[in-house]
VOGU-3710 file (C-alpha; in Angstrom, 3 decimals, decimal comma):
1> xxxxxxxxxx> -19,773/44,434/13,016  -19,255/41,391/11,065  -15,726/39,657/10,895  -13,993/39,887/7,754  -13,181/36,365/6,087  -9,010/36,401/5,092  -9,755/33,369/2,069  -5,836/33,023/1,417  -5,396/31,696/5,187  -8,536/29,900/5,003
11> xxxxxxxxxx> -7,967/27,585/1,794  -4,501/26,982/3,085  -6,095/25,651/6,108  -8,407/23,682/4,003  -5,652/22,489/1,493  -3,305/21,378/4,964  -6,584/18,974/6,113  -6,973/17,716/3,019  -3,219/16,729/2,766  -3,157/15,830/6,032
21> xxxxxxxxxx> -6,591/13,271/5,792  -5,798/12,050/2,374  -4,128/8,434/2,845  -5,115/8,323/6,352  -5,696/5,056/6,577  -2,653/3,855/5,074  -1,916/-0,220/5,501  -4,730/-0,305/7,684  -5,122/-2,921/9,231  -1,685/-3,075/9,625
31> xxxxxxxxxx> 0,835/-1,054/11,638  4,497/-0,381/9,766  5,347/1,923/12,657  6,915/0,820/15,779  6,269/3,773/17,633  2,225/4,004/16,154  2,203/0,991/17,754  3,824/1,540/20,809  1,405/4,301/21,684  -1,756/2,875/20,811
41> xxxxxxxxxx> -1,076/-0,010/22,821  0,132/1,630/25,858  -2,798/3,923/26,084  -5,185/0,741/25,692  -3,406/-1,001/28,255  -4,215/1,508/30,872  -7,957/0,357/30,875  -6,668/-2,234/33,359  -6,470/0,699/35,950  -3,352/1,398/35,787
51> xxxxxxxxxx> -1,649/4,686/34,830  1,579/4,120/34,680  3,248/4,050/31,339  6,298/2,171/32,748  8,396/3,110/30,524  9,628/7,240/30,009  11,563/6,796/26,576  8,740/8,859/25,186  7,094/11,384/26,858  3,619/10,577/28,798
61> xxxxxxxxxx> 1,540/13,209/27,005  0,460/11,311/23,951  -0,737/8,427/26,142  -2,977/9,847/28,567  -4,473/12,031/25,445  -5,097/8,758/23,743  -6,536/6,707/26,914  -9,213/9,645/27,034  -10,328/9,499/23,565  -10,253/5,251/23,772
71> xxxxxxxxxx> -12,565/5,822/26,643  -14,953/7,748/24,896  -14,951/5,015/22,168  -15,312/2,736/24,445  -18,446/4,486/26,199  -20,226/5,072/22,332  -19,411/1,167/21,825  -20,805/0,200/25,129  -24,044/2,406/25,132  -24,447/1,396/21,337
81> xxxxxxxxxx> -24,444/-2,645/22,207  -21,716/-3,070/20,408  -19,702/-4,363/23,451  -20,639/-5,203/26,508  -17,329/-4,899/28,780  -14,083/-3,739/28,555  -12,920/-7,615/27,585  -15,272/-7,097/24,400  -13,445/-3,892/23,615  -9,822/-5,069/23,436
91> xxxxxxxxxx> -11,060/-7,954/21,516  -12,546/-5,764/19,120  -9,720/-4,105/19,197  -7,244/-7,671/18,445  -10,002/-8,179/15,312  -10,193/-4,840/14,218  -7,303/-2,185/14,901  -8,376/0,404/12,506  -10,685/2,450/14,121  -8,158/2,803/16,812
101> xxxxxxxxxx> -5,102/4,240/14,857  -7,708/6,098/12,936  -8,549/7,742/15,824  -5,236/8,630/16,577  -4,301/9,684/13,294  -6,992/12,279/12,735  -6,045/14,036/16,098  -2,758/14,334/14,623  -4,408/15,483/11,488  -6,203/18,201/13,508
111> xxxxxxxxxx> -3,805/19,164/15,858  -1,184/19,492/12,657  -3,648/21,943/10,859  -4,162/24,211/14,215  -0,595/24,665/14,292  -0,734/25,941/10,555  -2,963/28,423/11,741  -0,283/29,073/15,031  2,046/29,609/12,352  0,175/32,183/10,343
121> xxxxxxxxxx> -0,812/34,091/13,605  3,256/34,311/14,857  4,090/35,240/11,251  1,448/37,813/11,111  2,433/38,927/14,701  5,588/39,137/14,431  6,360/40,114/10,905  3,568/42,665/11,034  1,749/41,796/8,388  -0,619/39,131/6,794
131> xxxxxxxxxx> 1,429/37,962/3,797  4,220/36,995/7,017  1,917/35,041/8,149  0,107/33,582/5,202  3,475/32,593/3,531  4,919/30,828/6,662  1,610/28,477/7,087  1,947/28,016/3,664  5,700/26,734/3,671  4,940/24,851/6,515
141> xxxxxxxxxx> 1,791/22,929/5,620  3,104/21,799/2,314  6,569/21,137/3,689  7,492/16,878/3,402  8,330/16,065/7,001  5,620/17,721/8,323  3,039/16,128/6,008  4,880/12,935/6,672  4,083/13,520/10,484  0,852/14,404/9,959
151> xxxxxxxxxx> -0,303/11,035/8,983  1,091/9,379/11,862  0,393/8,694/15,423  3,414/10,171/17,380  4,514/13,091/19,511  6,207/15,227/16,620  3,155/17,374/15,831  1,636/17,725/19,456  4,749/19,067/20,838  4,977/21,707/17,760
161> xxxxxxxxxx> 1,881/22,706/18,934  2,365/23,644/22,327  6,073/25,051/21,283  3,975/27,204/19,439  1,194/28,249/21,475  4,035/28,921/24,256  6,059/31,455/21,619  2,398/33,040/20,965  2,626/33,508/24,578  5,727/35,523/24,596
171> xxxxxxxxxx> 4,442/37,630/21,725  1,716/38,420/23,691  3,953/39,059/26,694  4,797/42,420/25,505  1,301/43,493/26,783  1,040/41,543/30,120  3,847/39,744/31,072  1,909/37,130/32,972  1,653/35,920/29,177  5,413/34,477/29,839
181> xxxxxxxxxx> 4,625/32,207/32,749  1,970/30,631/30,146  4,474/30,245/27,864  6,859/28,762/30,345  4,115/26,468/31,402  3,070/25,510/27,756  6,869/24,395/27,395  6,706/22,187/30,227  3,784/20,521/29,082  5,140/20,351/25,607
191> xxxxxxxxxx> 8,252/18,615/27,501  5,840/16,100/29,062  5,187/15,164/25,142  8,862/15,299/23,860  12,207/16,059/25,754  13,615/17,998/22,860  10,856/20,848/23,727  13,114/21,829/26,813  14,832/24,250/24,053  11,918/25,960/23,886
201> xxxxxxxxxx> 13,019/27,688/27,149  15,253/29,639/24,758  12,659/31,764/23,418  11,092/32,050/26,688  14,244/33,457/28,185  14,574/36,133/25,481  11,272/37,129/25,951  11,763/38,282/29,403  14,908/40,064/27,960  12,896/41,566/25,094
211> xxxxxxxxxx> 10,738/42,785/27,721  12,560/45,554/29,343  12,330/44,479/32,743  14,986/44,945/35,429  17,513/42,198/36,057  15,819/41,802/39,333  12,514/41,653/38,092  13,820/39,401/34,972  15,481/36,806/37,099  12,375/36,844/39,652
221> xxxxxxxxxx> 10,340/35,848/36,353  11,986/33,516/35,215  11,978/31,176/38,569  8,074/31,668/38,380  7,983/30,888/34,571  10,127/27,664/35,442  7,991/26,495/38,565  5,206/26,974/35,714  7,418/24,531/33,320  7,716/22,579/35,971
231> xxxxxxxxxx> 4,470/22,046/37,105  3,314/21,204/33,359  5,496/19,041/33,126  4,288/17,237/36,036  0,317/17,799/34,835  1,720/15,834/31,241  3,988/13,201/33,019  2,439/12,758/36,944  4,915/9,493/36,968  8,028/10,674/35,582
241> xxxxxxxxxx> 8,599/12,363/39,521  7,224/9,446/41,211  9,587/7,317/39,452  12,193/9,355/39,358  15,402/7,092/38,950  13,854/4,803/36,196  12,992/8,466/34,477  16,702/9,689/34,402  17,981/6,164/33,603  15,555/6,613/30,389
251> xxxxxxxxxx> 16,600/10,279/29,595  20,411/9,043/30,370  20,059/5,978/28,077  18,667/7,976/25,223  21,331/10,248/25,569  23,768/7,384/25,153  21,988/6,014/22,386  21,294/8,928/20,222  24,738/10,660/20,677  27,254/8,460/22,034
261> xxxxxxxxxx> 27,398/5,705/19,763  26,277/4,838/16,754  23,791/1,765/16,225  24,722/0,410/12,928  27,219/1,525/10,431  29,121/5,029/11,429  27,621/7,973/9,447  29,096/9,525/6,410  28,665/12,712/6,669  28,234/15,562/9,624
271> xxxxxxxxxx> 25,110/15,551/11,370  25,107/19,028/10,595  25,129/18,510/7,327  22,623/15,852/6,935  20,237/17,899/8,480  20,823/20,528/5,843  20,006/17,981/3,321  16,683/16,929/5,147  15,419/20,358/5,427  16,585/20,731/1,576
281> xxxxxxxxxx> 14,595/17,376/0,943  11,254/18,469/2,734  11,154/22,127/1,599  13,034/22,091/-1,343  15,904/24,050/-2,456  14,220/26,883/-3,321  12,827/27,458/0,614  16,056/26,354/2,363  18,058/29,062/0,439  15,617/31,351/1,191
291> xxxxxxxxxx> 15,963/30,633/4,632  19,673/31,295/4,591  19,373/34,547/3,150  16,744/35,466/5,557  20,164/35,720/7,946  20,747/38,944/6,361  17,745/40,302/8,709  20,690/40,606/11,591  21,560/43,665/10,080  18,297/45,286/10,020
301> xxxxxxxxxx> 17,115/47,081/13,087  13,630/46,720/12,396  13,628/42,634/12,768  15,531/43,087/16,037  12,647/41,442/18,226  12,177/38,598/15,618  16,397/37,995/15,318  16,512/37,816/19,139  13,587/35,549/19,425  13,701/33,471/16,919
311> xxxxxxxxxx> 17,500/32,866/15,615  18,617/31,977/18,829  16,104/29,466/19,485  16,645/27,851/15,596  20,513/28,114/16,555  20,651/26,406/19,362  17,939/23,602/18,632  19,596/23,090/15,061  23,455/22,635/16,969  22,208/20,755/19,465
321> xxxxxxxxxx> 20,562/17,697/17,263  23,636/18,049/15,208  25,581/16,738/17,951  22,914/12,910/17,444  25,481/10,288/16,041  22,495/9,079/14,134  20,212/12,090/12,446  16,667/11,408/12,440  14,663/13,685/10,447  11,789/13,607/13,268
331> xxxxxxxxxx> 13,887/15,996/15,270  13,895/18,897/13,014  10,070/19,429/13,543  10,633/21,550/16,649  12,414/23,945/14,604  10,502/23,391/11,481  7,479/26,398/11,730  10,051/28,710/13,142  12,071/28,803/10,190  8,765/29,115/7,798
341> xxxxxxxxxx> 8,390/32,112/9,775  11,799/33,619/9,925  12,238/33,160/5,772  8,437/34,538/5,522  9,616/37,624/7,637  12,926/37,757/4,939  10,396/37,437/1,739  7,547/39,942/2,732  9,664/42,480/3,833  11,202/41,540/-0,065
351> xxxxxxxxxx> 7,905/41,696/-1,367  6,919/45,113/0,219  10,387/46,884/-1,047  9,811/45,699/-4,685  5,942/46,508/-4,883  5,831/49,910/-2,527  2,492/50,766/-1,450  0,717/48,763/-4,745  -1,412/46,236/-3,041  -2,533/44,603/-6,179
361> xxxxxxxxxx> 1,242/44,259/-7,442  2,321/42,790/-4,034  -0,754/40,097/-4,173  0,896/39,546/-7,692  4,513/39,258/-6,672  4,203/37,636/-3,303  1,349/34,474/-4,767  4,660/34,209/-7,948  7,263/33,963/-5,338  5,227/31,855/-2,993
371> xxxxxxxxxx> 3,999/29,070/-5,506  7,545/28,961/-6,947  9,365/28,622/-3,371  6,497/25,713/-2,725  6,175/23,889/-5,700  9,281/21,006/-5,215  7,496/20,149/-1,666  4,256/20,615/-2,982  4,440/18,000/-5,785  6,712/15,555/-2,950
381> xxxxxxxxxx> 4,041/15,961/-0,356  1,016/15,162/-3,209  3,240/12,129/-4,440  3,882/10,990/-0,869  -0,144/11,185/-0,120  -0,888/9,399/-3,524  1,789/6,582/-2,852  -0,112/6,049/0,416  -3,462/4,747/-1,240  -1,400/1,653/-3,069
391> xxxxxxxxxx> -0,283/-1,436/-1,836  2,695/-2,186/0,571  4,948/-4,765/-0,087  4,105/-6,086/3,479  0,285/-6,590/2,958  0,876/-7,989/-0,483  3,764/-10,369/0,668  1,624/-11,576/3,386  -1,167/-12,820/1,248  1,202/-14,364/-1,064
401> xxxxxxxxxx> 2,669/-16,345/2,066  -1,103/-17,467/3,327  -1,993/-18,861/-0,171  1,667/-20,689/-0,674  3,224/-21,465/2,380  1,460/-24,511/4,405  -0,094/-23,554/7,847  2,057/-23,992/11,446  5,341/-24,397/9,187  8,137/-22,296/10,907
411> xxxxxxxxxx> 8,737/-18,939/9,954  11,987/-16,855/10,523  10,844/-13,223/10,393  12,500/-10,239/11,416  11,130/-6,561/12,878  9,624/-7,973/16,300  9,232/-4,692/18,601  9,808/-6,892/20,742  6,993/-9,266/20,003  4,793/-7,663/17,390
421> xxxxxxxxxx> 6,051/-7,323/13,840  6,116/-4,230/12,058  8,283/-3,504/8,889  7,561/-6,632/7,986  4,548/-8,639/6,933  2,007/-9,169/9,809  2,178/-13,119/9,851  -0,437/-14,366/12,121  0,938/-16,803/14,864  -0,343/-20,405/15,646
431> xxxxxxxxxx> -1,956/-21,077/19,129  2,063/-23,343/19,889  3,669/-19,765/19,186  1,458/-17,703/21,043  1,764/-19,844/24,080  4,865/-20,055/24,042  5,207/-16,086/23,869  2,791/-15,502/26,469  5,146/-17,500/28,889  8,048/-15,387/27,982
441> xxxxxxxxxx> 5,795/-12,265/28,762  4,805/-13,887/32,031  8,423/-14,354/32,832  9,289/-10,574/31,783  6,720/-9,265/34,159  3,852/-8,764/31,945  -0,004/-9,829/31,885  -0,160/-11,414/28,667  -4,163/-10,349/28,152  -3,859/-9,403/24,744
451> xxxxxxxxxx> -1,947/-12,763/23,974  -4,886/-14,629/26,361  -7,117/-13,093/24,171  -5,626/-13,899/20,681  -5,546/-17,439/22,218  -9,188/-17,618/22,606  -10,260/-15,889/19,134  -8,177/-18,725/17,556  -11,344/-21,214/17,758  -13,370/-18,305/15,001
461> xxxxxxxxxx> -10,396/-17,919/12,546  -9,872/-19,670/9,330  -6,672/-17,711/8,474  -3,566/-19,416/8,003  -1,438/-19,225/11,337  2,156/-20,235/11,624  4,607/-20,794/14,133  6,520/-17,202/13,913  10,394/-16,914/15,182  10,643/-13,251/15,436
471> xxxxxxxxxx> 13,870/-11,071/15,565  14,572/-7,472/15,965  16,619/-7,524/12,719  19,116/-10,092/10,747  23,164/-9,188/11,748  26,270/-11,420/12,080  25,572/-15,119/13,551  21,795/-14,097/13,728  21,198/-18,021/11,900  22,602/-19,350/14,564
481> xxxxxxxxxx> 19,968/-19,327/17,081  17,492/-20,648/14,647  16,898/-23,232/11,703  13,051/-22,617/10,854  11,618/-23,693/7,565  11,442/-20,442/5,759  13,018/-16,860/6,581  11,781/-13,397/5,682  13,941/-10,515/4,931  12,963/-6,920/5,131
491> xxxxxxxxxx> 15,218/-4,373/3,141  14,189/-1,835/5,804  17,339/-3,487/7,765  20,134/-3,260/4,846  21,452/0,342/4,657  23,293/-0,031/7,868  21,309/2,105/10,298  20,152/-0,402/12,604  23,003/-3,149/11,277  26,230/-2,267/9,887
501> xxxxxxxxxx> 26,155/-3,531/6,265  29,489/-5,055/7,025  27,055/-7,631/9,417  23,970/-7,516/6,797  26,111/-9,297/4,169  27,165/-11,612/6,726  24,173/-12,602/7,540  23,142/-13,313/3,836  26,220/-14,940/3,510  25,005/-17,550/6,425
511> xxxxxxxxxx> 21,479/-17,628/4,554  22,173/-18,512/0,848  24,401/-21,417/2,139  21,096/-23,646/3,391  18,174/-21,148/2,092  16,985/-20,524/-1,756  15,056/-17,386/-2,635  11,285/-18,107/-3,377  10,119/-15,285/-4,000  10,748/-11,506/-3,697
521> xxxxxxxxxx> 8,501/-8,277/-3,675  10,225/-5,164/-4,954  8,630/-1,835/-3,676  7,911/1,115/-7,053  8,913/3,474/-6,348  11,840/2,335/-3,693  11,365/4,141/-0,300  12,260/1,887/2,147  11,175/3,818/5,045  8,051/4,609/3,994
531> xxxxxxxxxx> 5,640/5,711/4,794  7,429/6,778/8,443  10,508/9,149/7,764  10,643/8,914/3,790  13,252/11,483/4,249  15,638/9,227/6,154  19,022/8,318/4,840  17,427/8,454/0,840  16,688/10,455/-1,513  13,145/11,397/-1,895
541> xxxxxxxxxx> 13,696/12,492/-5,513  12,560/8,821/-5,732  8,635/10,314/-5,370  9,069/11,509/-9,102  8,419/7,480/-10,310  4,862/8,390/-8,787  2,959/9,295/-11,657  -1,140/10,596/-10,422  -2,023/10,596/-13,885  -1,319/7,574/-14,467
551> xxxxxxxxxx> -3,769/5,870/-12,171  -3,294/2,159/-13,781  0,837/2,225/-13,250  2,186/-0,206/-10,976  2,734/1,391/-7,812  3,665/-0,968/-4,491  4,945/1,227/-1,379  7,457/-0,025/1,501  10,863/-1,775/1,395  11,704/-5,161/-0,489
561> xxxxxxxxxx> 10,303/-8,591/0,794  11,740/-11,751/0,198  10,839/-15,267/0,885  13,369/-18,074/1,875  12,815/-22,079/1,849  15,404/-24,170/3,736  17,497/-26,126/1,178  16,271/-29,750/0,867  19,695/-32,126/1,964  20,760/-34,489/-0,642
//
């Protein structure tokens, strides 16, 4: 008996790829993303035979996953001739990046179009029927953040997909409920990949109550589905227990510095409410008041399973971010396919009581209703994969600074994480600087082999090298430590996130006494934080200046750039 094809599910599959592939290789071969570069770097450095990460600020997952795949590159480079030992391969990887955060970026782009189809199967499953299903995967696949995410090498979209293979689980539960101590372990191994996926014991939880077991037999569950969590978690992140006080200092500091304090400038407005307005600016307004009348399902006893599965989960995940001093939009991807399916439940149960039992007038109203709900985050997520094929104000100021400032002057630069530059432009370092940094990584405890090996590819490059200063960003008293010939600002720094603003304009203050503007590179459309978290702390209504039919228009992506030249004394 042959399988029948369901196209609708199928070309949004094939429409989620192509979002998520298109601009892939965005400011290659350049990294703009701190944490992109954090994980790529981490998983090389285990090639050295080490496993440890060292550090448990993110979870493990993402590292080991990335070590495997390097390895295989590495074996296809080594049987091909291309290399000939692991030495070869990091310096191919100092010379040529790309194919590294490629790598890492299509996984993402993979993994983020499996969960689509996770989506569609827990709409369909639990909204019992297709158009559930279909209209969830399509909120979520053309929703902002999560196309944002897509394009990027972090955890956000690998721990959405084993939050969502785990609530499959529990779906599936109803039949056998060994289902739920897969589901319990899927959460711990989505844990080992980001902390915030504890919440997803939530759901887990309330599908042992959903269940109909005993208390007896409910409590006896759920210590075997959390020795299940627990032993993902180890399986994901083997050195989080071995290490176990640097692992709760880490979880402990985050804790202090996402909700006890803030880091720049005190926010405006409720957390609360700033996540209202992100899930406004990557869905549109048209989905996120759908989702908030999809509340009126507590009152109908057919959705009973789905309220008590899904709302409290949503609830409690939504609440707890809310209590972050800072909001980062990032964190509302755990949540972010769970509330395509609840308001897909909401609208096809809509649907159904409007058309009756007329399929061909349901097709009708629910492919209206399901463009219209889409279309704001549609054209936002096309815009956003357009803007990613131009120029960045990073790449572009960097050139500029090879072709008019003169080699091994001394360069100010902020955006050093800690020593390699990243919302800023990429200025290459003179073999002076890069000594000099290699003893302050010796000193820190570290090897310093890629900074050995940038050393020794200095004698085959003709590119203009300097001596770079670097900074994490530019505050009060910043000039102090420093008098180099030129400085370079990055706007990514002035809206008072990672600096108050009160400091920023000190800081400037300090600078135009003994520094004059050269030059300055203004980003069209402005987005400072793109292409990571274009939802952050600005409007995305921006994306409108971004014009695809107008090919020849004079698009230049990232924040504002400008150049500074020390003051000649009279």
């Amino acid at each position: 008996m042959k399988t029948k094809i369901f196209w609708p599910i199928v070309l949004i599959l094939f429409m989620s790829f192509a979002f998520n592939m298109w601009g892939i290789g965005h400011d290659m071969p350049y990294c703009y993303e701190h944490d992109e570069l954090n994980f790529v770097m981490t998983a090389l450095s285990f090639g050295k035979g080490n496993l440890d990460p060292g550090s448990f600020i993110h979870g493990s997952f993402l590292y080991y996953f990335l070590f495997l795949q390097y390895a295989a590159f590495f074996l296809i480079k080594l049987l091909s001739g291309s290399v000939k030992s692991a030495h070869d391969f990091i310096s191919y990887y100092l010379t040529n990046p790309t194919p590294f955060f490629l790598i890492g970026r299509i996984s993402t782009a993979i993994f983020s179009t499996v969960s689509i189809y996770l989506t569609y199967l827990i709409g369909k499953r639990i909204g019992g029927r297709r158009l559930s299903g279909v209209l969830a995967s399509l909120f979520l696949g053309t929703s902002l953040l999560y196309v944002n995410m897509s394009h990027l090498v972090k955890e956000d979209i690998f721990y959405v997909f084993f939050m969502l293979l785990s609530f499959l689980s529990v779906l599936k539960a109803a039949k056998n409920n060994k289902f739920l101590y897969l589901s319990g372990f899927l959460i711990g191994f989505a844990l080992s990949v980001k902390y915030l996926s504890v919440l997803g014991l939530i759901f887990v939880f309330f599908g042992f109550v959903t269940n109909g077991k005993s208390a007896k037999e409910m409590i006896r569950g759920l210590v075997i589905a959390g020795c299940f969590a627990f032993a993902g978690f180890v399986i994901g992140q083997p050195y989080g227990l071995m290490h176990i006080r640097v692992f709760l200092e880490a979880i402990f500091g985050l804790k202090g510095h996402i909700f006890d304090k803030a880091i720049g400038d005190k926010p405006l407005y409720a957390s609360w409410y700033m996540y209202l307005v992100y899930l406004k600016r990557s869905f549109g307004i048209y989905i996120l008041a759908a989702f908030l009348l999809s509340f009126l399902n507590i009152f109908n006893k057919v959705r009973a399973r789905a309220n008590i599965l899904l709302l409290p989960f949503i609830l409690v995940y939504f609440f707890f971010i809310s209590r972050a001093v800072h909001t980062q939009p990032s964190y509302l991807m755990g949540i972010l396919p769970f509330i395509c399916i609840y308001t897909s439940i909401f609208i096809s149960d809509l649907v159904t009581i409007i058309s009756g039992t007329r399929q061909r007038l349901c097709i009708l109203i629910s492919t209206m209703i399901g463009f219209l709900l889409v279309a704001p985050s549609l054209m936002n997520s096309l815009r956003y994969d357009f803007l990613l094929t131009k120029p960045d104000t990073r790449a572009v100021s960097k050139k500029w600074i090879e072709e008019n400032i003169p080699a091994n002057s001394t360069i100010l630069i902020e955006s050093a994480f800690p020593r390699e530059i990243v919302h800023a432009p990429a200025i290459l370092e003179n073999k002076a600087c890069l000594e000099d940094e290699i003893k302050a990584i010796k000193q820190s405890g570290g090897s310093g082999i890629f900074w050995g090996m940038k050393i020794k590819q200095l004698k085959n490059s003709s590119l203009a090298r300097y001596y770079v200063l670097k900074d994490g960003h530019f505050g009060k008293g910043a000039l102090n430590k420093y008098s180099p010939e030129y400085i370079v600002v990055s706007s990514y720094y002035d809206h008072g996130f990672w600096v108050s603003k009160n400091d920023r304009q000190l800081f400037y203050n300090d600078l135009l006494k003994n520094y004059s503007l050269i030059k300055n590179f203004e980003a069209m459309p402005y987005i400072v934080w793109f292409p990571s978290f274009c939802t952050l702390r600005e409007n995305p209504e921006n994306l409108r200046y971004v014009d695809m039919l107008l090919p020849d228009q004079n698009l230049m992506a990232g924040p504002n750039i400008a150049i500074y030249q020390k003051k000649l004394r009279k």
